[in-house]
LUMZA-241784 format. One line per 2 residues: their letters; for each residue x, y, z of N, C-alpha, C. Coordinates in steps of 0.05 Angstrom, whole numbers. Example, Ala and Ser with C-alpha at 12.3 -4.5 7.8 and 13.67 -1.06 7.14 Angstrom:
AS = 264:-114:156:246:-90:156:264:-66:156; 257:-45:142:273:-21:143:258:1:157
This chain:
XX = -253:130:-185:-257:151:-205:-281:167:-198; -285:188:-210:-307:206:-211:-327:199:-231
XX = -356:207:-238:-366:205:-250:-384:228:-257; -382:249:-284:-395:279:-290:-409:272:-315
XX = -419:300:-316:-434:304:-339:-407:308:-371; -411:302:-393:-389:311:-414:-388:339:-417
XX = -365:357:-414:-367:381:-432:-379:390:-443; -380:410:-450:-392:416:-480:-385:420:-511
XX = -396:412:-523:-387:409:-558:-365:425:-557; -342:421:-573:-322:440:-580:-329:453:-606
XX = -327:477:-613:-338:487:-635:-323:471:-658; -334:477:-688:-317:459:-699:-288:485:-708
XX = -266:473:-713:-241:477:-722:-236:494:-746; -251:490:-764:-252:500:-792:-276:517:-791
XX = -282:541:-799:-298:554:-806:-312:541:-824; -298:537:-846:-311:513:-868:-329:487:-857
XX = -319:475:-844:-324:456:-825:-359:446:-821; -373:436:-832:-402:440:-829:-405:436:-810
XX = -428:440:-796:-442:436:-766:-451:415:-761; -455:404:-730:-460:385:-730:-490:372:-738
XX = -495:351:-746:-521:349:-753:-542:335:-728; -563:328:-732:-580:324:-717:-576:289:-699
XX = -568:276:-718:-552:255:-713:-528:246:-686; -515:273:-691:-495:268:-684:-495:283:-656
XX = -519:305:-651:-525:314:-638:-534:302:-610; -560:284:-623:-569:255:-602:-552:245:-590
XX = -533:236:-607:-513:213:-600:-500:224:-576; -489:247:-572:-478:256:-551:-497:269:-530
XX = -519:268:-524:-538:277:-510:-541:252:-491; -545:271:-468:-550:243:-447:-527:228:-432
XX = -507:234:-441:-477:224:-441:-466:234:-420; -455:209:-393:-434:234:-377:-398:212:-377
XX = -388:233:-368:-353:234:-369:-350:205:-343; -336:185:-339:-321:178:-318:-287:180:-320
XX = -278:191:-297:-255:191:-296:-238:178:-282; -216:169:-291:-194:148:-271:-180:158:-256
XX = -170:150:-234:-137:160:-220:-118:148:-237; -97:172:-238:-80:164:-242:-62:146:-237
XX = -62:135:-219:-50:116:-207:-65:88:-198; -89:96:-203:-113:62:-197:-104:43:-233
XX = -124:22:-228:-127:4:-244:-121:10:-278; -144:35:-281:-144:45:-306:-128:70:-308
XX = -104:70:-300:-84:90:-304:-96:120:-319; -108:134:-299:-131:160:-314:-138:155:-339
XX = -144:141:-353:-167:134:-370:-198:146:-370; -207:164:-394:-230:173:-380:-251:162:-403
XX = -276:151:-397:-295:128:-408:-320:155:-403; -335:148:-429:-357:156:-438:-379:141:-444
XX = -406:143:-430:-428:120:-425:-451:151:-431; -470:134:-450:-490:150:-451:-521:131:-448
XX = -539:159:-427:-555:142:-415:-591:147:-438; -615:146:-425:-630:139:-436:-652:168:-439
XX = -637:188:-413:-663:207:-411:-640:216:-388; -641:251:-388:-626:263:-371:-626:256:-341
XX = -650:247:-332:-657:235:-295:-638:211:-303; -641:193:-318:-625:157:-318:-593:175:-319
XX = -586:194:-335:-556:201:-337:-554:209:-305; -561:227:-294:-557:236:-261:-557:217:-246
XX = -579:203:-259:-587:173:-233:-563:154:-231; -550:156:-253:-520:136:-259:-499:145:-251
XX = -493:171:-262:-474:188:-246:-479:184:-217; -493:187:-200:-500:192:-173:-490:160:-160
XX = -500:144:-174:-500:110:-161:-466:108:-167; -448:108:-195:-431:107:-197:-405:130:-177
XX = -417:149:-176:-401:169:-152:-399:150:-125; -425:141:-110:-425:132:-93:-414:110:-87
XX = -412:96:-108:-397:60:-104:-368:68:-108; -352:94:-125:-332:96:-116:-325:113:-83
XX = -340:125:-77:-342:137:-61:-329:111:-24; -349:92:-27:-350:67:-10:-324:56:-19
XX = -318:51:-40:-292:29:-47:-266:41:-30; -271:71:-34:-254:100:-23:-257:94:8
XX = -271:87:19:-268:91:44:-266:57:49; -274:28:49:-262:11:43:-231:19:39
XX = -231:24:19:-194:21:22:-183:51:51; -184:55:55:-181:78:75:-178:65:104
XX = -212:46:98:-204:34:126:-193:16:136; -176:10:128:-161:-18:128:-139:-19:157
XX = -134:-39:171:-130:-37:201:-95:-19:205; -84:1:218:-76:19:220:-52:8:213
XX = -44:-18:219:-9:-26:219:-5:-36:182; -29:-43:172:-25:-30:137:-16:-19:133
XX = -32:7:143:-28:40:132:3:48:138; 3:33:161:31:52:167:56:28:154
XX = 59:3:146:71:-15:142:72:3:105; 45:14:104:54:29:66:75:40:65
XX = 63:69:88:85:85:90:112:86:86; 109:69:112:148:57:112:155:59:87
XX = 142:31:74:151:21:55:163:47:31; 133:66:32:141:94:1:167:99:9
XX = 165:110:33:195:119:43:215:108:49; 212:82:57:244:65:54:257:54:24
XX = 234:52:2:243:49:-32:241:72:-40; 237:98:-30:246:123:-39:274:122:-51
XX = 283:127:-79:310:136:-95:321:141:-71; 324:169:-62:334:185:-39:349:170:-20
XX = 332:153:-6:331:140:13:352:113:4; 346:101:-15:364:87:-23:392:91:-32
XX = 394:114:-45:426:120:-53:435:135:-28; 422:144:-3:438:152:25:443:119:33
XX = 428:101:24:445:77:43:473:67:20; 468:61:4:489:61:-24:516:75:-6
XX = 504:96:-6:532:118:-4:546:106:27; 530:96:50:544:92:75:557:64:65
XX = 537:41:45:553:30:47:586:30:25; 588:46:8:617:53:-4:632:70:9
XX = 628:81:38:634:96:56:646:75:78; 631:51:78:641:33:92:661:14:76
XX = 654:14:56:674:2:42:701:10:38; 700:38:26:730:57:33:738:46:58
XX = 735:50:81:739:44:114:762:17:109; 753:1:104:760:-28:99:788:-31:79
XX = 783:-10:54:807:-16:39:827:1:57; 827:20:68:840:34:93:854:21:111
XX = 850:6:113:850:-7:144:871:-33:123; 858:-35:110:873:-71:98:903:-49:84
XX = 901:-32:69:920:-12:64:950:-6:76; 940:3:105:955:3:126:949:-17:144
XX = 949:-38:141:956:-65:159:985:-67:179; 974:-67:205:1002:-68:208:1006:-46:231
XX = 1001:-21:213:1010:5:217:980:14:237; 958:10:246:945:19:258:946:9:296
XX = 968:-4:297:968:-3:332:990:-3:343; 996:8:363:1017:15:381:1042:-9:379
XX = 1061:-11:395:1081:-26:402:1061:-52:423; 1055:-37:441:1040:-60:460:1010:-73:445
XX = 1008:-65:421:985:-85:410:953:-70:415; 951:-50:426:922:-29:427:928:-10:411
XX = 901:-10:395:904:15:372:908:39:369; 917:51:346:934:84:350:903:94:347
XX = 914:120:349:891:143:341:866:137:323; 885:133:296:874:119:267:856:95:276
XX = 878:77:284:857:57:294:836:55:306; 832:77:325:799:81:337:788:91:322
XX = 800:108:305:772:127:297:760:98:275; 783:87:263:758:62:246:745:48:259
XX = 749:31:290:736:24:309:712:37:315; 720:64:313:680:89:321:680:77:298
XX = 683:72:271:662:81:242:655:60:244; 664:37:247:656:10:241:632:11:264
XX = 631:20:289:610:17:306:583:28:300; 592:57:284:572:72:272:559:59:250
XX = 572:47:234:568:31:211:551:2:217; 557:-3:240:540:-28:243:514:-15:257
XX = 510:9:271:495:14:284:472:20:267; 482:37:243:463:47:222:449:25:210
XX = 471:2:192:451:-23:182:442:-36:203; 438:-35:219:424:-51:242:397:-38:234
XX = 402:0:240:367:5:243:359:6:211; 375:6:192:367:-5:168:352:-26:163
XX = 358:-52:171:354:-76:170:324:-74:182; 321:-61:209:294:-64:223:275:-40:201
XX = 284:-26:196:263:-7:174:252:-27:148; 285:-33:137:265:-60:115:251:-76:128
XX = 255:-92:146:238:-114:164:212:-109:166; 205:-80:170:177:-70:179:164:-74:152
XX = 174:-46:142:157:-44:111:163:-71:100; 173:-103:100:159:-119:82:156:-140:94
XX = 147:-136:120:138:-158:138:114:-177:136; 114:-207:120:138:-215:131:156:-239:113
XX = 132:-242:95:130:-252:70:153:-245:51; 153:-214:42:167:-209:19:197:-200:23
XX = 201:-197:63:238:-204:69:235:-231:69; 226:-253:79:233:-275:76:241:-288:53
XX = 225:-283:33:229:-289:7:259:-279:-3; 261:-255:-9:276:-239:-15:307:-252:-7
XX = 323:-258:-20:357:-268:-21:370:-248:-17; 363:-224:-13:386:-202:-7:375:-197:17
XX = 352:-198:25:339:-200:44:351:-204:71; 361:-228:65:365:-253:73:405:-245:78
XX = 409:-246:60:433:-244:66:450:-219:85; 424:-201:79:434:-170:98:424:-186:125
XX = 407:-195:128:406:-203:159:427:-222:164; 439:-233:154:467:-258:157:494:-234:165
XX = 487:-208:152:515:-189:148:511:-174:176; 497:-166:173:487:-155:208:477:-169:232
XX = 477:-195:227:477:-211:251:507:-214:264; 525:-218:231:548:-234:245:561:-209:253
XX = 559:-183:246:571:-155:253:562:-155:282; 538:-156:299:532:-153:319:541:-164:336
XX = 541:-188:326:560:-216:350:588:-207:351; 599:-196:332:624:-191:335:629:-171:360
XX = 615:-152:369:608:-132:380:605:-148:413; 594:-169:409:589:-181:436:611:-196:448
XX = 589:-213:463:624:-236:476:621:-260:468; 609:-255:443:616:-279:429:644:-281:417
XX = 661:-304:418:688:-298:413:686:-305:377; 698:-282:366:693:-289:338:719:-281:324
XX = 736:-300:311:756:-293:296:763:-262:286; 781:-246:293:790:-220:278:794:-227:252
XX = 794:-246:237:802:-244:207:762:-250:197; 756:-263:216:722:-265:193:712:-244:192
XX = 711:-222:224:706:-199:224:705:-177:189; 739:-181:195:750:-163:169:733:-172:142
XX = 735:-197:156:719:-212:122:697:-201:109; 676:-210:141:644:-192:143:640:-164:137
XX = 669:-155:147:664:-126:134:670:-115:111; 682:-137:98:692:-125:66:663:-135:57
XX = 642:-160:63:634:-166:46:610:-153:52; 601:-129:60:587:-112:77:581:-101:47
XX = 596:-86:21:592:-67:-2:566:-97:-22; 570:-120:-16:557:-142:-27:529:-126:-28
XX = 518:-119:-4:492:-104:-3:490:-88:-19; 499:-75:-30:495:-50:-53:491:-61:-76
XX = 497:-86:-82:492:-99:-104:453:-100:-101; 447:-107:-85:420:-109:-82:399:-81:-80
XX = 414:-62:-81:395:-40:-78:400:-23:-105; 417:-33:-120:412:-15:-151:406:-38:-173
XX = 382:-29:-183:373:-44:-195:385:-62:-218; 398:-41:-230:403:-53:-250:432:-76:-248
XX = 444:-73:-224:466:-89:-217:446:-111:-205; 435:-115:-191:416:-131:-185:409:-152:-205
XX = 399:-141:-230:388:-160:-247:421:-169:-265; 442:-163:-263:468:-174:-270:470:-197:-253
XX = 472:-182:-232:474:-214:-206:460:-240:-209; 428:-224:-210:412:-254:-216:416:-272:-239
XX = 424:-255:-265:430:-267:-289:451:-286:-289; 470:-271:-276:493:-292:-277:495:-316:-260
XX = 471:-311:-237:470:-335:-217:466:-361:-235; 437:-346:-253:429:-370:-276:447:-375:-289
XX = 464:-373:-296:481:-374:-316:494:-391:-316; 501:-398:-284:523:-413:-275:523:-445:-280
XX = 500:-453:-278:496:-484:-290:505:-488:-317; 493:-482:-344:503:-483:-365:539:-477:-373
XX = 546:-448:-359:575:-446:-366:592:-470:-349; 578:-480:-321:603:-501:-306:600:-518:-323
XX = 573:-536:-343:579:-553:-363:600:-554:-387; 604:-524:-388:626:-521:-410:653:-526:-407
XX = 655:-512:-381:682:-508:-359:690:-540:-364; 665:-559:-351:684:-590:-349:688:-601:-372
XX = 687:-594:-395:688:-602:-425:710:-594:-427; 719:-570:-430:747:-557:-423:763:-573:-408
XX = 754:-582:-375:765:-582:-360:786:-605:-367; 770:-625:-379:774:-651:-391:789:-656:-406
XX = 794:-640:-430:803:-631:-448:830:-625:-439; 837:-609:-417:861:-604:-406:877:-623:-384
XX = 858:-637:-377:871:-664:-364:872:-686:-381; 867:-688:-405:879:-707:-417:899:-697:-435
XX = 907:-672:-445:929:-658:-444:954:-662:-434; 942:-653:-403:970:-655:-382:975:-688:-372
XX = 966:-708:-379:971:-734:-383:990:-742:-400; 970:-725:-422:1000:-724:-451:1019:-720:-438
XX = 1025:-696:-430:1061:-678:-423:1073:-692:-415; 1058:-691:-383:1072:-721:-371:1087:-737:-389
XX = 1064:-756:-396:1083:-776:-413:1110:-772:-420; 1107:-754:-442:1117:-741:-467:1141:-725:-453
XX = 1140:-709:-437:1158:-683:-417:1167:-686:-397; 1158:-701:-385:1168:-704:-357:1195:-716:-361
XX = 1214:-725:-377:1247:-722:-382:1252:-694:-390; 1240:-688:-405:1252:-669:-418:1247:-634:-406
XX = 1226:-631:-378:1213:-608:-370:1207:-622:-338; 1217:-627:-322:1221:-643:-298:1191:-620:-282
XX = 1205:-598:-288:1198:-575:-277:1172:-570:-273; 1163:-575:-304:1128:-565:-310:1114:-581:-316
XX = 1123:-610:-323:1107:-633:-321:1121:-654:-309; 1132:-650:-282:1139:-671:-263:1111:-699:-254
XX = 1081:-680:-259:1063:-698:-242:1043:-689:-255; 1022:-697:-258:996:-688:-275:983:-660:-258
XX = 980:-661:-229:966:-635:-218:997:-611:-225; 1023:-610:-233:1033:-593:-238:1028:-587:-267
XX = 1024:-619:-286:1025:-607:-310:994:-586:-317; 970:-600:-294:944:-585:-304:955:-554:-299
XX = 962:-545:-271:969:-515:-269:985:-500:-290; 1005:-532:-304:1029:-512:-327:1004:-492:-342
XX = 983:-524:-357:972:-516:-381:948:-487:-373; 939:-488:-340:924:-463:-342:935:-436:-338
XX = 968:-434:-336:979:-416:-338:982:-407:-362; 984:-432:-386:990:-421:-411:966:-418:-424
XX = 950:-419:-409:910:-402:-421:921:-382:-417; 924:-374:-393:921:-345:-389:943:-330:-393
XX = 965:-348:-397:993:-330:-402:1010:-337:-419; 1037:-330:-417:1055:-334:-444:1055:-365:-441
XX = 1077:-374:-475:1079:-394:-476:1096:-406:-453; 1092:-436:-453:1108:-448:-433:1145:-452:-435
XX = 1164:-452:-419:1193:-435:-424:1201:-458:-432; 1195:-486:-427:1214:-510:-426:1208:-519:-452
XX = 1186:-516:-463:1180:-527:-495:1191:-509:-512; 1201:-520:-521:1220:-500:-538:1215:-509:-575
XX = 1207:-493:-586:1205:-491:-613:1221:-507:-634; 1252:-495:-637:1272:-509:-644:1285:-529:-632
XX = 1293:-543:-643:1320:-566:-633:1349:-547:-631; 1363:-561:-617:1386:-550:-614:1413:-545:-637
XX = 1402:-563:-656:1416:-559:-681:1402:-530:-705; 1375:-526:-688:1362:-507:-705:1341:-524:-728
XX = 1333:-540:-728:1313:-553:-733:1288:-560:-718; 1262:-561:-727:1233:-548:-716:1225:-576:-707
XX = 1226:-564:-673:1210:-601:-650:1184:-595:-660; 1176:-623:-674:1144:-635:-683:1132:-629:-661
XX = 1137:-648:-643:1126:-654:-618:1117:-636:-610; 1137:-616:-598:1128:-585:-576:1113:-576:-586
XX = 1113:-569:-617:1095:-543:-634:1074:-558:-643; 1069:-585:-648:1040:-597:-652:1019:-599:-624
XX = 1038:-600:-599:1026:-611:-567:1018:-580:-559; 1036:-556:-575:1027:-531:-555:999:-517:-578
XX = 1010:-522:-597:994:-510:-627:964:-524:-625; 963:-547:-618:936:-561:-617:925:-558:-588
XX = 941:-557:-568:926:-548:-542:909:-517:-545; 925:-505:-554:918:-476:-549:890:-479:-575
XX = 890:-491:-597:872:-492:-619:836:-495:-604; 851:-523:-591:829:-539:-584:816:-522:-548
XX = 837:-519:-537:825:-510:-509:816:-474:-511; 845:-466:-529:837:-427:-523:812:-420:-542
XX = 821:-428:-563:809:-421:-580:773:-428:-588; 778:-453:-584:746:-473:-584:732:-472:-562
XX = 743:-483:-547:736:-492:-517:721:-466:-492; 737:-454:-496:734:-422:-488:726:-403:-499
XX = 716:-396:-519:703:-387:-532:670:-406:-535; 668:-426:-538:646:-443:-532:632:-431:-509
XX = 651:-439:-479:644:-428:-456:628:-398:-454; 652:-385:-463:638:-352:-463:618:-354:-483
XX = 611:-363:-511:580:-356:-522:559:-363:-504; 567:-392:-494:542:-406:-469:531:-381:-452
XX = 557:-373:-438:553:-349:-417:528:-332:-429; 543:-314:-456:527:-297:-463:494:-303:-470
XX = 494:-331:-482:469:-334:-496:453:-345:-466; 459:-358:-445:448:-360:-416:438:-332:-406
XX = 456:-319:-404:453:-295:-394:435:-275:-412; 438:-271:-432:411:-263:-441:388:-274:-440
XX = 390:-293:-439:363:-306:-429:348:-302:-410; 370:-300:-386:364:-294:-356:355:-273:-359
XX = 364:-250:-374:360:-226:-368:326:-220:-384; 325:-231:-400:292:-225:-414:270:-242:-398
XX = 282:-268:-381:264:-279:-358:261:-251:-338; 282:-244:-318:278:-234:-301:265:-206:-312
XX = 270:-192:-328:254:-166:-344:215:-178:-342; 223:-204:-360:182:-213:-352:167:-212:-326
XX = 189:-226:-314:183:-232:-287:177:-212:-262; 191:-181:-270:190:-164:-261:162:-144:-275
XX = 152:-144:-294:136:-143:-302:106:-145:-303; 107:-181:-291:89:-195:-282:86:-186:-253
XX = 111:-178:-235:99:-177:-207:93:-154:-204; 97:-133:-215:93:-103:-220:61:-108:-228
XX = 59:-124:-247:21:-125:-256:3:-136:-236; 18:-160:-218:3:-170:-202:0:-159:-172
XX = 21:-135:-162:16:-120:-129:-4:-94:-152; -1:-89:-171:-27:-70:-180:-52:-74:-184
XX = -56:-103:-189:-76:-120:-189:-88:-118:-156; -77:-137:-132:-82:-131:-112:-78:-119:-96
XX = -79:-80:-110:-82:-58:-95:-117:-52:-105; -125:-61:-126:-147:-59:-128:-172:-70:-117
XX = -196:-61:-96:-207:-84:-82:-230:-96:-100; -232:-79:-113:-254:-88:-139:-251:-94:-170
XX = -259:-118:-177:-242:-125:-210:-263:-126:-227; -258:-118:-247:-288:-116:-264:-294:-142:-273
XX = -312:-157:-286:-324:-196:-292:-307:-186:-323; -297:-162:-336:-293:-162:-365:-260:-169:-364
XX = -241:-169:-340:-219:-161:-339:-203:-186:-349; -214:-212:-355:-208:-235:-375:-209:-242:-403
XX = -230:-221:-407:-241:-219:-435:-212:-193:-446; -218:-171:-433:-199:-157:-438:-165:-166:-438
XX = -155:-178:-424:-128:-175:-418:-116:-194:-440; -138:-213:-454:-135:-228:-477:-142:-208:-506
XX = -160:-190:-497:-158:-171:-517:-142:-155:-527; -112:-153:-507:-101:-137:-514:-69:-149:-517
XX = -62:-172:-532:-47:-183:-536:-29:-179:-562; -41:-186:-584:-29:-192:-615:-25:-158:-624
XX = -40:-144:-623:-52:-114:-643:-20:-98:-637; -24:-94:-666:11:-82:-677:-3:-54:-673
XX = -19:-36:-673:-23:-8:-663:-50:-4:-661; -55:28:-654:-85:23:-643:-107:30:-667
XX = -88:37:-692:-105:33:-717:-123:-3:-713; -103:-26:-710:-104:-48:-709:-128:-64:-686
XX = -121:-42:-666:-140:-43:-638:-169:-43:-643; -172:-17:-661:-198:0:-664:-213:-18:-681
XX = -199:-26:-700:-218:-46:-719:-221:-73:-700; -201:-79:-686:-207:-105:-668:-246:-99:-661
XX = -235:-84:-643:-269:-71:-625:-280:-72:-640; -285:-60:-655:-307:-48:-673:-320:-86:-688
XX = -296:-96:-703:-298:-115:-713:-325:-137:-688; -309:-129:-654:-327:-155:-638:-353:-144:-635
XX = -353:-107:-632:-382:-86:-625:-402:-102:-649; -397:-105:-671:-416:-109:-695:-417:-135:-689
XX = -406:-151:-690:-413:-184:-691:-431:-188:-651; -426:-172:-642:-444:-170:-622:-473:-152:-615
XX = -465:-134:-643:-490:-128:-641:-513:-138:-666; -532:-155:-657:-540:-179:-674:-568:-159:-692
XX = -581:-136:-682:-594:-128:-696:-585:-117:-722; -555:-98:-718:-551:-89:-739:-557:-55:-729
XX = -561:-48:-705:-566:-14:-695:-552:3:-699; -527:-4:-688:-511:7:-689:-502:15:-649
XX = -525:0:-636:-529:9:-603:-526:-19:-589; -515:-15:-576:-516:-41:-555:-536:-43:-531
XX = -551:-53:-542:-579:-51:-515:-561:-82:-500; -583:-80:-472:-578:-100:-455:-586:-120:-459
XX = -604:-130:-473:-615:-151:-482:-591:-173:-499; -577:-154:-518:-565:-163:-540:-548:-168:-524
XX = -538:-152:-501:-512:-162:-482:-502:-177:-468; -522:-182:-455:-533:-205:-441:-535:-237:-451
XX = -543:-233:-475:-542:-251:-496:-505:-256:-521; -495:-241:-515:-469:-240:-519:-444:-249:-499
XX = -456:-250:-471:-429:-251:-460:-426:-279:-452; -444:-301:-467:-430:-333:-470:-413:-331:-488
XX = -413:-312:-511:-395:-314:-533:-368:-305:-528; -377:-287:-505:-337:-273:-495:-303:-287:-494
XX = -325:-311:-483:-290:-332:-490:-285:-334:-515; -307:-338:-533:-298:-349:-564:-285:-330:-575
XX = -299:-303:-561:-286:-273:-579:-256:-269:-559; -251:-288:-535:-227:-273:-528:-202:-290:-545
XX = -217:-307:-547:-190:-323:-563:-180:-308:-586; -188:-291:-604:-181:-282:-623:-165:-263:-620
XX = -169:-244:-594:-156:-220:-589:-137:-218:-571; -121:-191:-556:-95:-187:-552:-87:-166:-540
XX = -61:-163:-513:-40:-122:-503:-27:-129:-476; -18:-112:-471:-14:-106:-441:-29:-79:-429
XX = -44:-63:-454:-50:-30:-441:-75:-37:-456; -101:-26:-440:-124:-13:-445:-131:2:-468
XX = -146:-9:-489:-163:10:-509:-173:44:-492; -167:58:-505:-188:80:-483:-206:96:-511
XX = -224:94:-503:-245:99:-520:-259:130:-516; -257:144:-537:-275:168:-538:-296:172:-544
XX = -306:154:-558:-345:144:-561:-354:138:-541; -373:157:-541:-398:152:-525:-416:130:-527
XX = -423:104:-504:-419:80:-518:-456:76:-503; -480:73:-510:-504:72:-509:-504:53:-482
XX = -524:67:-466:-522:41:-435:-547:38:-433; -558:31:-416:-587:30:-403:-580:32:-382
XX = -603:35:-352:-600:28:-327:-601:6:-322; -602:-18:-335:-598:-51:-321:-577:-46:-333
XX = -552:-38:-348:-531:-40:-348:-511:-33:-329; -523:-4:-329:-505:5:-301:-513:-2:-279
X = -532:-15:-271:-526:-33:-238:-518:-56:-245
């Protein structure tokens, strides 16, 4: 940040408006402006400190210009394959940059339903490909050629830690390894090929965000709903035990054996009733049996069972989804944290300060509430003495308070020069 002298008084607003008094006059005398980047720690936040005598205001300004000045070139100088490892990085998570890879890969993906489309139809009588057939042979070459130098652009910019980590990461290097081998003389099945290349659009899942955090949610998800699934599952194999029993004279067909009767009963989840159970008797009188064995299956498995399953899903999956929202949150606070090379000794006291407070009506009395109980004379000024003597009490006072965003303060707040060094 910078550090200046304040403006000057703004006239007052109202003609009516009395002037300012002599009081109020002081108070802002002596006073200079610091200003934030927009983009550093204190997101342009601009802080007002007033000093003791116009030389101590310059003398502060001057020392405070300078220590940002150094931090400025500290961060500047940092060894060249940083600087340029940033770069990359702005420009390879550039929007732009990301929806041109998006697009090659649904460009590659079209290719593929093409090709599986006309199966068959893309090669000659003697078994070498038609026209058609090369030109998807060039795209697929072009297509691997591009995520190849894809792959080495992400590689750079997040070398080497945060591709390793990374599961999409990870998996695009699995998709373009096995694409490359294919390319060589490694002998590799024509059908995994096809496989590798359908499962090539998988990557796009990882570069839009918000499909991204679907994926992860549902990964979590998956423990809780398979517990439901085998409750069900159970449920339907002691079912198809029944039939058996019960059917297997009378439906040879659909409950000959328990693995036919389990498939009957997951056909009739998902589809019409079963043909061999039949409702009526043949005199026209209502089979107990069929309509209690189909009426209670479908009660207990469609109705209960499956619907159980799917709330699990949902109530997992929201869950996942307000974890990974924190979580993203937290790591967003913490690479902003260590872009900063300097942390202020208050940034504990604060980050607990800004927790509970429902608005900044709520904020302002917070402060004000700790300024007075810290200032023990009663001044209305915070000398260094009293401060100094206050900051054993900072834990006691952080426990009380609360945020995620910075108070920013328009008072001019009384310093000395042992404060500001």
């Amino acid at each position: 940040g910078t550090a200046s002298p304040p403006p000057a008084m703004p006239p007052p607003a109202d003609d009516d408006e009395a002037p300012l008094g002599a009081g109020a006059i002081a108070k802002f005398a002596n006073a200079f402006e610091i200003k934030t980047d927009e983009d550093g720690y204190n997101a342009g936040r601009s802080y007002y400190l007033k000093a003791g005598s116009p030389s101590e205001c310059r003398r502060i300004s001057d020392e405070l210009a300078g220590f940002a000045r150094v931090e400025r070139e500290r961060f500047e100088a940092r060894p060249a394959y940083l600087r340029l490892q940033d770069s990359i990085k702005a420009v390879y998570d550039h929007t732009l940059v990301q929806s041109l890879v998006a697009c090659l890969i649904l460009m590659n993906f079209g290719c593929n339903i093409y090709e599986a489309q006309f199966n068959g139809q893309l090669e000659e009588e003697d078994g070498s490909p038609n026209s058609t057939g090369q030109f998807l042979d060039h795209m697929d070459y072009s297509f691997t050629a591009i995520f190849t130098f894809e792959l080495l652009v992400n590689l750079a910019s997040n070398l080497w830690t945060r591709f390793v980590n990374d599961n999409w990461c990870r998996f695009d290097l699995f998709i373009v390894s096995m694409s490359l081998l294919s390319l060589g003389s490694v002998p590799v099945p024509s059908s995994l090929i096809r496989l590798l290349r359908a499962f090539r659009v998988v990557r796009l899942f990882g570069r839009i965000k918000s499909v991204k955090q679907i994926i992860i949610a549902l990964s979590k998800s998956i423990v809780p709903v398979l517990n439901a699934f085998v409750i069900m599952f159970v449920a339907m194999c002691i079912y198809a035990i029944i039939g058996v029993n019960l059917f297997s004279d009378v439906d040879s067909e659909e409950f000959s054996r328990f693995s036919v009767a389990v498939m009957t009963l997951f056909k009739m989840v998902i589809g019409p009733p079963i043909a061999g159970l039949k409702e009526l008797n043949p005199d026209g009188t209502m089979n107990l049996m069929n309509v209690l064995y189909v009426c209670s299956f479908r009660l207990i498995v469609e109705w209960i069972l499956l619907q159980v399953s799917v709330a699990v899903l949902l109530d997992n999956f929201l869950s996942a989804s307000k974890d990974i929202k924190k979580e993203d949150e937290e790591e967003f606070a913490n690479e902003r944290r260590k872009s900063i090379p300097v942390r202020s000794p208050l940034d504990p006291f604060l980050q607990k300060l800004t927790k509970e407070y429902t608005d900044d009506a709520d904020l302002s009395r917070r402060l004000m509430n700790y300024f007075y109980e810290m200032d023990t004379d009663g001044s209305g000024l915070m000398t260094f003495s009293e401060l100094s003597h206050q900051f054993d009490a900072l834990l006691l006072l952080s426990l009380r308070a609360s945020s995620t965003t910075f108070y920013e303060t328009r008072n001019p707040m009384p310093v000395t020069s042992a404060q500001a060094s």
